[in-house]
DSSP file (Angstrom, degrees, kcal/mol; ACC not computed):
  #  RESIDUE AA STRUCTURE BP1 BP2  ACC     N-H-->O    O-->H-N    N-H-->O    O-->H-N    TCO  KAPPA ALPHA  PHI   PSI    X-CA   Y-CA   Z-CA
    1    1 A X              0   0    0      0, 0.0    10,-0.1     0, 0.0     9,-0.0   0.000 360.0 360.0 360.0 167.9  -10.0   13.6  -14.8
    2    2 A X        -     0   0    0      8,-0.1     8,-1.7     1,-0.1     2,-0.4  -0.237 360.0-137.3 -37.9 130.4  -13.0   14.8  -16.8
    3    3 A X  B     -A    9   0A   0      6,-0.2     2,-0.3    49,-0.0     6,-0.2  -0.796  18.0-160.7 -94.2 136.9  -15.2   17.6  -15.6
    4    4 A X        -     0   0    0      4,-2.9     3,-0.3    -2,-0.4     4,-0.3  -0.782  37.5 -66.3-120.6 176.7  -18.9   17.4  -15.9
    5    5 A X  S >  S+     0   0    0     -2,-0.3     3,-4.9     1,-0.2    -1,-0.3   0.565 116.1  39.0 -51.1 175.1  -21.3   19.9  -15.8
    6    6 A X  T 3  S-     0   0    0      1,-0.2    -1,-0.2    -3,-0.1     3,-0.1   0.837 130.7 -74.0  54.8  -5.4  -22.1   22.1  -12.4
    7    7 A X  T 3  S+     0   0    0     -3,-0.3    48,-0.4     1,-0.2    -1,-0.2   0.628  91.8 162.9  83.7  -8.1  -18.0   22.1  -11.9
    8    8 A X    <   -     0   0    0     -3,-4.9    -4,-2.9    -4,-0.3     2,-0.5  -0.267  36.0-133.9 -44.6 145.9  -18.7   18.3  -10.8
    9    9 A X  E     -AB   3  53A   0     44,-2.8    44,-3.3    -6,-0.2     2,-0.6  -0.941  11.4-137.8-109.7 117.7  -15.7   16.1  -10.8
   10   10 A X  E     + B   0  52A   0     -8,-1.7     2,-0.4    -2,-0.5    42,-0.2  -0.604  27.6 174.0 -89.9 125.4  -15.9   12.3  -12.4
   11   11 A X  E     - B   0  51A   0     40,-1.4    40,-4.5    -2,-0.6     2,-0.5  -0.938  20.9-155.5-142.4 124.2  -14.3    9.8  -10.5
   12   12 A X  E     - B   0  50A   0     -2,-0.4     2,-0.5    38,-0.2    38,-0.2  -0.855  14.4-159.2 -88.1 121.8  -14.1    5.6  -11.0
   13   13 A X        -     0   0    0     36,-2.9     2,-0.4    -2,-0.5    36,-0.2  -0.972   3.6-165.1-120.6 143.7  -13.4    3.6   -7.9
   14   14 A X        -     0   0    0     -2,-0.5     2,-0.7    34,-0.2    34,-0.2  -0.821  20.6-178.9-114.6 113.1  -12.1    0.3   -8.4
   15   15 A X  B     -C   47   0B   0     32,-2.7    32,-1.7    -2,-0.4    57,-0.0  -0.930  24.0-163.1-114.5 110.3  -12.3   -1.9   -5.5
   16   16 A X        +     0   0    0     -2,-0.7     2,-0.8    30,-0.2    -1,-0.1   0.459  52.6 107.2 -91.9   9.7  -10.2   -5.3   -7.9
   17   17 A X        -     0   0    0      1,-0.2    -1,-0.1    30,-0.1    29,-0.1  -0.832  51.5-170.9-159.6 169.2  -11.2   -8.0   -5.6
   18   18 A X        +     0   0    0     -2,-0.8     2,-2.9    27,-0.3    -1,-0.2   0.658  67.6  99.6 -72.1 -28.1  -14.0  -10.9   -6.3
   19   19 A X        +     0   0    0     26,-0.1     2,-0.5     2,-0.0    -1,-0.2   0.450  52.7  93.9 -70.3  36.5  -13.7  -12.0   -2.7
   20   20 A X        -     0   0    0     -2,-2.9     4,-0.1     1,-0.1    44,-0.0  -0.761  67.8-148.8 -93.6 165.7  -16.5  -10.4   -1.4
   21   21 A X        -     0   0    0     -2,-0.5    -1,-0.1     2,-0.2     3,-0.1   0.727  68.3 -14.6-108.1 -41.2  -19.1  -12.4   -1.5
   22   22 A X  S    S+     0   0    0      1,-0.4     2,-0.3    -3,-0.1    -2,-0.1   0.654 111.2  23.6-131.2 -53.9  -22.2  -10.0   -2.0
   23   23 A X        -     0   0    0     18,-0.0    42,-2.8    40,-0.0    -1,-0.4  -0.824  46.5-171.5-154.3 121.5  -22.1   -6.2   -1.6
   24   24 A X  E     -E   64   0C   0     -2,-0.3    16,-2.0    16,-0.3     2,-0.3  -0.967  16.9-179.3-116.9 145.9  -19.3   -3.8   -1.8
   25   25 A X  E     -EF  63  39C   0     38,-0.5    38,-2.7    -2,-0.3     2,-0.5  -0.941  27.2-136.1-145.0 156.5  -19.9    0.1   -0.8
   26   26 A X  E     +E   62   0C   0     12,-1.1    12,-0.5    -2,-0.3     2,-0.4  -0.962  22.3 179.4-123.9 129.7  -18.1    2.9   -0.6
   27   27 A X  E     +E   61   0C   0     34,-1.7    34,-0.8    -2,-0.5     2,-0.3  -0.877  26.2 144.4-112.3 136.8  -18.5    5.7    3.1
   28   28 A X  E > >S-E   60   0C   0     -2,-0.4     3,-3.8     3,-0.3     2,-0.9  -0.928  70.6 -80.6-172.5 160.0  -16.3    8.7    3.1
   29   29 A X  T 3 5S+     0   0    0     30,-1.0     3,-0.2    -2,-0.3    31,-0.1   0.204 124.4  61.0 -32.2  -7.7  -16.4   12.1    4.1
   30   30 A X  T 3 5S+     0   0    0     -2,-0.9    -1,-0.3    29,-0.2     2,-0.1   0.545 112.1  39.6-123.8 -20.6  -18.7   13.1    0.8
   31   31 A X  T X 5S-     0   0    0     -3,-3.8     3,-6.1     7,-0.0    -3,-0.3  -0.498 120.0-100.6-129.3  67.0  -21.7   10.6    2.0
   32   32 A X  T 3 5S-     0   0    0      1,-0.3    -3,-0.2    -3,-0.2     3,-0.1   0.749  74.0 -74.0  27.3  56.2  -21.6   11.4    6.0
   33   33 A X  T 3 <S+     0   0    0     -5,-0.6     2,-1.2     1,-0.2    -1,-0.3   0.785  80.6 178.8   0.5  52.4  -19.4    7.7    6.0
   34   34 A X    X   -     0   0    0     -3,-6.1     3,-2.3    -6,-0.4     4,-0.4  -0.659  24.3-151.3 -82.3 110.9  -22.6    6.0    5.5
   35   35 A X  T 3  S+     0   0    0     -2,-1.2    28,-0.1     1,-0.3    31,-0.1   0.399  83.0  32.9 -31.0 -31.4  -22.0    2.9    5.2
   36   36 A X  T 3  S+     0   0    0    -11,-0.1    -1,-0.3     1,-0.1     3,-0.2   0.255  91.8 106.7-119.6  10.9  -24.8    1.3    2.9
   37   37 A X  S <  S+     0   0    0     -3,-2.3     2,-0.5     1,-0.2    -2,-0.1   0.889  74.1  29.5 -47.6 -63.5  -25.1    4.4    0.9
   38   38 A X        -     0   0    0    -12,-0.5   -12,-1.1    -4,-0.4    -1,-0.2  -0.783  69.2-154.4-119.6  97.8  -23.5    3.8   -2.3
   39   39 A X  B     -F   25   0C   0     -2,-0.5     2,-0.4    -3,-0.2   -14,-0.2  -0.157   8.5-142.4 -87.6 157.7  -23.5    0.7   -3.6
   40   40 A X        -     0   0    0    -16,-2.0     2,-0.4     9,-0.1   -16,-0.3  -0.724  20.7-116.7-122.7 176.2  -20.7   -0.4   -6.3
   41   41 A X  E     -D   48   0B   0      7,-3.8     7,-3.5    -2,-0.4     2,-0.5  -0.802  12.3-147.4 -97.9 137.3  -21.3   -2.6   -9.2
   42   42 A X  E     +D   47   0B   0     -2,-0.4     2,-0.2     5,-0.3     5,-0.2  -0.921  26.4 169.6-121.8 116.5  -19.5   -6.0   -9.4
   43   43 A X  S    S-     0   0    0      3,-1.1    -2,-0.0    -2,-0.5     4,-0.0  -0.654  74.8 -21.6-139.0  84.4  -18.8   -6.6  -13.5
   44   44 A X  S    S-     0   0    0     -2,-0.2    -1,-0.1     1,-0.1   -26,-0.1   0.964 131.9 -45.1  85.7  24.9  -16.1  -10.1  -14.3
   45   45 A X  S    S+     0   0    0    -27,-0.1     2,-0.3     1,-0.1   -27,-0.3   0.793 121.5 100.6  85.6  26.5  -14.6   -9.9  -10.4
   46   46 A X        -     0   0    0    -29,-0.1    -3,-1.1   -28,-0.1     2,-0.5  -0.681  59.8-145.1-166.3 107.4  -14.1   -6.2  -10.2
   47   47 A X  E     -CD  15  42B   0    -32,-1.7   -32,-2.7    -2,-0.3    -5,-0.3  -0.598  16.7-175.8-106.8 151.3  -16.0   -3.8   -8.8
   48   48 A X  E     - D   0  41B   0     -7,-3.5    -7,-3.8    -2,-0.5     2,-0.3  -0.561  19.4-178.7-127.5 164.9  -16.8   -0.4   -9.6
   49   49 A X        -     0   0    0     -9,-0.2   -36,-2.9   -36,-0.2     2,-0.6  -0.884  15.0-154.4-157.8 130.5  -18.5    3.1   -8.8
   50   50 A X  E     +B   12   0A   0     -2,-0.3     2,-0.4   -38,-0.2   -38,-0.2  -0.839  26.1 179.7-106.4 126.1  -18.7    6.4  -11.0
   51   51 A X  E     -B   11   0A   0    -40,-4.5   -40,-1.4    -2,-0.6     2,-0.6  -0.909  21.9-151.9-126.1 136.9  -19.2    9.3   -8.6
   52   52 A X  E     +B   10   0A   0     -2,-0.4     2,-0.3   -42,-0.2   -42,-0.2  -0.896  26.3 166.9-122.2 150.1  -19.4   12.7   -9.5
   53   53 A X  E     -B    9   0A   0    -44,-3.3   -44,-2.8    -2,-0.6     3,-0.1  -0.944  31.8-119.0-141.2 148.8  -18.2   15.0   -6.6
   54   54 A X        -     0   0    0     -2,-0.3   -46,-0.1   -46,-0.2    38,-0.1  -0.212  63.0 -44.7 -78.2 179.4  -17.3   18.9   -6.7
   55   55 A X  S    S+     0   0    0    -48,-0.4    38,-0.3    38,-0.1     2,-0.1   0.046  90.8  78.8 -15.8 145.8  -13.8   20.2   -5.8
   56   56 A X  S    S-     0   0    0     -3,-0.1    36,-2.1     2,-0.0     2,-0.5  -0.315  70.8 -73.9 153.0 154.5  -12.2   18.7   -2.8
   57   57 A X  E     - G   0  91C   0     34,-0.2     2,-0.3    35,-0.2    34,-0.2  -0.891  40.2-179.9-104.2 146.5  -10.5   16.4   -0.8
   58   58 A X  E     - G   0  90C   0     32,-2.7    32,-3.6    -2,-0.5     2,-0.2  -0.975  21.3-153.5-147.5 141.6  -12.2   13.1    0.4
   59   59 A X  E     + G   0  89C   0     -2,-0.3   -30,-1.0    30,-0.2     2,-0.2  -0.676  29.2 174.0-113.5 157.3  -11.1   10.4    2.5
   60   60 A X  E     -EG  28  88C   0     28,-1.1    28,-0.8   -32,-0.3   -32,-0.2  -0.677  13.5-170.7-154.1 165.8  -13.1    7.1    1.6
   61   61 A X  E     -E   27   0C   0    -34,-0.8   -34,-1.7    -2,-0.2    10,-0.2  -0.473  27.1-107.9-150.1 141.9  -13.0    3.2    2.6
   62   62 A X  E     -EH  26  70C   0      8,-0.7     8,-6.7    -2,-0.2     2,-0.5  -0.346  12.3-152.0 -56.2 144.4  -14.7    0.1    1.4
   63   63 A X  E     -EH  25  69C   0    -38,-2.7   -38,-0.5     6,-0.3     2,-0.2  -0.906  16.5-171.7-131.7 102.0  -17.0   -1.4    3.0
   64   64 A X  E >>  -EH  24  68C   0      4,-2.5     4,-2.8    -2,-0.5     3,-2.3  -0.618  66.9  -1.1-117.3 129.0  -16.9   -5.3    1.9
   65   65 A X  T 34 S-     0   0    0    -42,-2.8    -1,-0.2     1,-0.3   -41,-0.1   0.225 111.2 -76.4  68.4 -21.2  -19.9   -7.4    3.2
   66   66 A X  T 34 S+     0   0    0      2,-0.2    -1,-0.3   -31,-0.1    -2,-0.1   0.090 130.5  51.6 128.3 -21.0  -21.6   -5.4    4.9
   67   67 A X  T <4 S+     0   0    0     -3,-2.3     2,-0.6     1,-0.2    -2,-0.2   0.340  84.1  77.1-140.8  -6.0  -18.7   -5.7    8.1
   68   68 A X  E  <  -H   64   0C   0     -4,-2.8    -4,-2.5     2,-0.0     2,-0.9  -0.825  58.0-157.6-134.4 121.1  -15.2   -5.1    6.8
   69   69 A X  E     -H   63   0C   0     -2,-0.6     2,-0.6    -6,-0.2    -6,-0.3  -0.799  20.4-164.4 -96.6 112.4  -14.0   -1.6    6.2
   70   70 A X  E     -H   62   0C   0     -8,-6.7    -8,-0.7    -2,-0.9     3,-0.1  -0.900  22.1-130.6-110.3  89.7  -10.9   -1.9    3.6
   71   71 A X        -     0   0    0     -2,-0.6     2,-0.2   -10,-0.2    16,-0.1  -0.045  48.3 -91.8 -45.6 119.0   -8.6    0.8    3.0
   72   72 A X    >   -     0   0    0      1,-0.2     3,-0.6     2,-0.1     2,-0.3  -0.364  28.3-153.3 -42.3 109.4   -8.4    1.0   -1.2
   73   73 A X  T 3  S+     0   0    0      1,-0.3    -1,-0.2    -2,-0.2    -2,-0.1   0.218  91.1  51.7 -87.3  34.3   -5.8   -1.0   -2.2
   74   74 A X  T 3  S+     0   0    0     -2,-0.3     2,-0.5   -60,-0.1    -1,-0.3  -0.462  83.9 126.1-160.4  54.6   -5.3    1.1   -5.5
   75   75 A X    <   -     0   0    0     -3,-0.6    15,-0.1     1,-0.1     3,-0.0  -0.998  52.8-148.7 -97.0 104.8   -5.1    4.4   -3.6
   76   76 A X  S    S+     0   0    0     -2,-0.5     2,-0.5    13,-0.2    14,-0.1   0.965  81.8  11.3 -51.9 -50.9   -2.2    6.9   -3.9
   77   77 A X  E    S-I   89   0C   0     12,-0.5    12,-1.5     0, 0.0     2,-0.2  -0.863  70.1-160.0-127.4 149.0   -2.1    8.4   -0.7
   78   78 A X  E     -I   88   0C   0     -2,-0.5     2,-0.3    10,-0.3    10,-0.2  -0.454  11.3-138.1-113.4-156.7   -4.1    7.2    2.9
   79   79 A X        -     0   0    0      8,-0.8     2,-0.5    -2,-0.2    10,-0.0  -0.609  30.2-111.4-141.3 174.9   -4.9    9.2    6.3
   80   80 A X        -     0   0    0     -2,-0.3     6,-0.2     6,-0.2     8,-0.0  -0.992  32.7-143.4 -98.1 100.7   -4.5    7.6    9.5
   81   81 A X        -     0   0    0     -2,-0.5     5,-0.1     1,-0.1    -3,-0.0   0.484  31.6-114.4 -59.5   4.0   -8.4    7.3   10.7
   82   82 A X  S    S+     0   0    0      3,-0.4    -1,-0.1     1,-0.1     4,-0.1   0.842 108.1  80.9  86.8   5.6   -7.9    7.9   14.1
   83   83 A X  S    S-     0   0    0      2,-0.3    -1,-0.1     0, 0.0     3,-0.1   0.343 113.9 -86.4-147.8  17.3   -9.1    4.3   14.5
   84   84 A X  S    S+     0   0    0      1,-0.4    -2,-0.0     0, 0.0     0, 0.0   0.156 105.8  99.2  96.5 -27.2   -5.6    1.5   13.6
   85   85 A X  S    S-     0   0    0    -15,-0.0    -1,-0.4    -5,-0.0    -3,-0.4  -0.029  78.6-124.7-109.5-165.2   -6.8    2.0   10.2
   86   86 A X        -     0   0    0     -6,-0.2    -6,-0.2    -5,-0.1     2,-0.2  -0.911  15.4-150.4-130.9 119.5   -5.9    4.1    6.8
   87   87 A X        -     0   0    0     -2,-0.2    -8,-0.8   -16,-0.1     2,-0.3  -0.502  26.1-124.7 -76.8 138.6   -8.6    6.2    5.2
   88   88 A X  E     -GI  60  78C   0    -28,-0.8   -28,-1.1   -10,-0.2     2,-0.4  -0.843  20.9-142.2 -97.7 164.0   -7.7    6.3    1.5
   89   89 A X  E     -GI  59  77C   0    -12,-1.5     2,-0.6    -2,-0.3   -12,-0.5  -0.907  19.2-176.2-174.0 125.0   -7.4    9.9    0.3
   90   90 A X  E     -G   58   0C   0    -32,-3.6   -32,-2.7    -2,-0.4     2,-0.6  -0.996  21.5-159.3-143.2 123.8   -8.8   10.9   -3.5
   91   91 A X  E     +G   57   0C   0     -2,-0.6     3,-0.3   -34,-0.2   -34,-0.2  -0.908  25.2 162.2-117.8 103.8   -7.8   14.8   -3.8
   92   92 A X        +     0   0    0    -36,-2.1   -35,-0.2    -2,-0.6    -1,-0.1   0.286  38.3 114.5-130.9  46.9   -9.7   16.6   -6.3
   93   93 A X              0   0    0    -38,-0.3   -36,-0.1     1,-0.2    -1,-0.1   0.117 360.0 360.0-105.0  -0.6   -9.1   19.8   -5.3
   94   94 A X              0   0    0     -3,-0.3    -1,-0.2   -38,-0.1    -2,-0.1   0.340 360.0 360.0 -85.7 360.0   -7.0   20.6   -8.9
């Protein structure tokens, strides 16, 4: 993807569905998986966040409602979290 200044790395995630009901967020390894951190923008049933993040690999999930932590369904590769789940896995480390 595009590089922006500072060696930052620009990255859209796209969480594509309207059934949440209010609030989608994204916790991963790059915001200590705080949950209510980063909030994504809901524009026409598809919601979005542009985050710019240095070099690296980061493991991620949505966090839908407030209560359901959702593995990206538009994620190339996952993790196994250690927890039944899948971490989704966003490599920017070229």
């Amino acid at each position: 993807g595009p590089t922006a200044a500072a060696g930052l790395r620009l990255v859209r995630l796209v969480y594509p569905d309207p059934g949440a009901l209010h609030t989608v967020t994204v916790a991963g390894n790059f915001n200590a998986w705080q949950p209510d951190g980063l909030a994504l923008i809901q524009r026409r049933g598809v919601w979005t966040i542009d985050l710019a993040l240095p070099p690296g690999i980061y493991e991620y999930m949505f966090v839908v409602d407030g209560q359901h932590w959702v593995t990206d369904p538009l994620a190339r590769t996952t993790r196994d979290d250690g927890y039944g789940g899948e971490n989704a896995v966003l490599d920017l480390s070229i």
